[in-house]
FIDO-222826 format. One line per 5 residues: number of its first residue (from 1); their letters; for each residue x, y, z of C-alpha. Coordinates in steps of 0.2 Angstrom, whole numbers, m for minus. Layout:
<pts>
NUM) A) X/Y/Z ~ ...
</pts>
This chain:
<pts>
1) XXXXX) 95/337/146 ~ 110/326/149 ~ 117/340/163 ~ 99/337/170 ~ 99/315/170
6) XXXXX) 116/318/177 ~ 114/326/192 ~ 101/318/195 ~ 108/299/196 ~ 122/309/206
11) XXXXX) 108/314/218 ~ 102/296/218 ~ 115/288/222 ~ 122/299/236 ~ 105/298/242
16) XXXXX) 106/278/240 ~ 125/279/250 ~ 120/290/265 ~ 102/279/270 ~ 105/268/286
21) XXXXX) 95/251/289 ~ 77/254/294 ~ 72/247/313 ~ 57/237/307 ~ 52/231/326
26) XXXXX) 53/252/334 ~ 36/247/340 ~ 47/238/355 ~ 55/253/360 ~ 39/265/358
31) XXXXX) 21/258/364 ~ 27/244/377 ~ 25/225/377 ~ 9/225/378 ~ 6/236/363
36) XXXXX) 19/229/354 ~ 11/211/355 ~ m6/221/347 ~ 4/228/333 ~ 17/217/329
41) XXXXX) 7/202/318 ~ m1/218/308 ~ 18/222/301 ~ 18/204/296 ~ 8/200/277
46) XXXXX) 8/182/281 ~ m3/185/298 ~ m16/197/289 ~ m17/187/274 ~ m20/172/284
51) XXXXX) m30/178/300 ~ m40/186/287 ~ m45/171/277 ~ m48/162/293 ~ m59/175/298
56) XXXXX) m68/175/280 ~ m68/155/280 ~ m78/153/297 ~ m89/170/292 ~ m97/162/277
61) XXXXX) m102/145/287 ~ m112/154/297 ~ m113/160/315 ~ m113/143/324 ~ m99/137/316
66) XXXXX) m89/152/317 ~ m91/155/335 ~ m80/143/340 ~ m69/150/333 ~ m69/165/347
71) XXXXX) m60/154/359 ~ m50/143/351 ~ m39/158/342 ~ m32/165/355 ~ m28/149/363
76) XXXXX) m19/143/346 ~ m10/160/348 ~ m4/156/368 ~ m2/139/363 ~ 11/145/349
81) XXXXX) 20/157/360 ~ 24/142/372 ~ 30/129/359 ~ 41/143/351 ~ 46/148/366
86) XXXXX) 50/129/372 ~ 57/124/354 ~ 63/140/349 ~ 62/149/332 ~ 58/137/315
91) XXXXX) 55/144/298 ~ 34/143/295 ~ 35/149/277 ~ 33/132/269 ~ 15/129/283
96) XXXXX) 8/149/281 ~ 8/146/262 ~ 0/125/263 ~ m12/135/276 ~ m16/150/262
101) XXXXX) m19/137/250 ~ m30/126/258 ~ m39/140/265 ~ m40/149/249 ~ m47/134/239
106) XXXXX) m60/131/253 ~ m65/145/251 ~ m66/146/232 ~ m76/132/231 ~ m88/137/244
111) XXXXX) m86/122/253 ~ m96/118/271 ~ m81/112/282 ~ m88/103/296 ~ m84/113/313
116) XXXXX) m71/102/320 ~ m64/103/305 ~ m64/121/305 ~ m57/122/324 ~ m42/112/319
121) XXXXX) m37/123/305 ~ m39/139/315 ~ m28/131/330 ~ m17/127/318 ~ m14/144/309
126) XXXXX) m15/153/327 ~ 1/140/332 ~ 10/143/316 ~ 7/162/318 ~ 12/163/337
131) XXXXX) 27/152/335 ~ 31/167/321 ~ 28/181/331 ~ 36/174/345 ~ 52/171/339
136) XXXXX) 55/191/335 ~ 54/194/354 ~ 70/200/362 ~ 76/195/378 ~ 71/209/388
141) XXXXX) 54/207/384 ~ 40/205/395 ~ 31/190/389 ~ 13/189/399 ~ 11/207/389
146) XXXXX) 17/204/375 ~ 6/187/374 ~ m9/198/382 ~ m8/210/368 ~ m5/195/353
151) XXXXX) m22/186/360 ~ m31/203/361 ~ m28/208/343 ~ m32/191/337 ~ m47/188/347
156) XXXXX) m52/206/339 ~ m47/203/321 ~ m55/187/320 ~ m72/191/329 ~ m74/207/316
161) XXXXX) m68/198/302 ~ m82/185/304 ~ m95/196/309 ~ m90/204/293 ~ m90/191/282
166) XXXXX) m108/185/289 ~ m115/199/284 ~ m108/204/268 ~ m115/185/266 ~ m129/188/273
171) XXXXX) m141/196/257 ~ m133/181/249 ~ m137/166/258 ~ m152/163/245 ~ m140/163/230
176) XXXXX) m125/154/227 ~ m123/166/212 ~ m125/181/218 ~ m112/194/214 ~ m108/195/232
181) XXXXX) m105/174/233 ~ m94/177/219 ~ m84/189/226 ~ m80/179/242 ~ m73/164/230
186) XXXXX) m63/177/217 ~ m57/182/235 ~ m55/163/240 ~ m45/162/224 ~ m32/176/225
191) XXXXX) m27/168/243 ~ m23/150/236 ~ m13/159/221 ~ m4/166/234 ~ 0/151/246
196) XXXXX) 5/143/228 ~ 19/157/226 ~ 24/157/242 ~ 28/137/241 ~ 35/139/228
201) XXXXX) 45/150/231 ~ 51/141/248 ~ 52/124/240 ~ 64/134/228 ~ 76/142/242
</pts>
């Protein structure tokens, strides 16, 4: 049994010695700018976390809020590739998580944000999130693809997510306690626990 443990620590470890680092951005060098701008925020937790619970946050006020939201993504996104672009790269950590957790306790309290309102926090997360993916770009790349591709997928991920979200809502609208209602705030309430950690965590470092 000891022979056994032995070998295989041994096995471990020489496995452990021989890795090389992982390339996490080989999307670059594979699909293109263009699809590299697509995939590139769906590596990232913080932009599905948070394009998610935008996209859940504008579903469950209801179409003619949520609309809005169409257009002004996508230009949060552009306008976020150019600051990051003109200012080059800051840490976001400390805004995605004050973002998740203003979002997420919205959300949990199934609360009716006024449509401007809802506009401004959507610009804003689209900013923070297109300074961020921005500031992986490397020099050769192109950036009207990659920005093209980046808009696309968030122009895409938010439309879906609302439409979605209205009507998952949609059996619910007569019952604030219906078990679907419910699960939109538990959901609310896991994505401001998470902003919490992650300010935590990046007032600690």
């Amino acid at each position: 049994m000891k022979l056994n443990s032995a070998r295989l620590l041994i096995a471990a470890a020489m496995l452990l010695a021989g890795g090389h680092a992982a390339e996490a951005h080989i999307v670059a060098a594979r699909l293109g700018d263009f699809y590299m701008g697509v995939v590139h925020p769906l590596t990232d937790l913080q932009d599905l976390v948070l394009w998610s619970a935008t996209g859940v946050l504008a579903g469950t006020l209801g179409a003619a809020r949520g609309r809005w939201l169409i257009a002004v993504f996508p230009l949060g996104l552009l306008a976020g590739l150019f600051l990051g672009q003109v200012f080059g790269a800051a840490s976001t950590q400390l805004a995605d998580a004050a973002m998740m957790l203003a979002i997420g306790l919205l959300l949990a309290a199934a609360a009716q944000v006024p449509t401007v309102l809802l506009c401004a926090m959507a610009f804003a997360v689209a900013v923070i999130r297109g300074a961020a993916n921005g500031a992986d770009l490397a020099p050769e790349t192109d950036r009207v693809l990659f920005a093209a591709g980046l808009t696309c997928v968030g122009y895409a991920a938010i439309t879906l997510t609302m439409a979605l979200t209205a009507v998952f809502r949609r059996t619910a609208a007569d019952s604030a306690t219906s078990w679907r209602a419910i699960a939109v705030r538990a959901l609310g309430g896991w994505i401001a626990a998470i902003g919490l950690m992650m300010a935590s965590l990046a007032l600690a470092s």
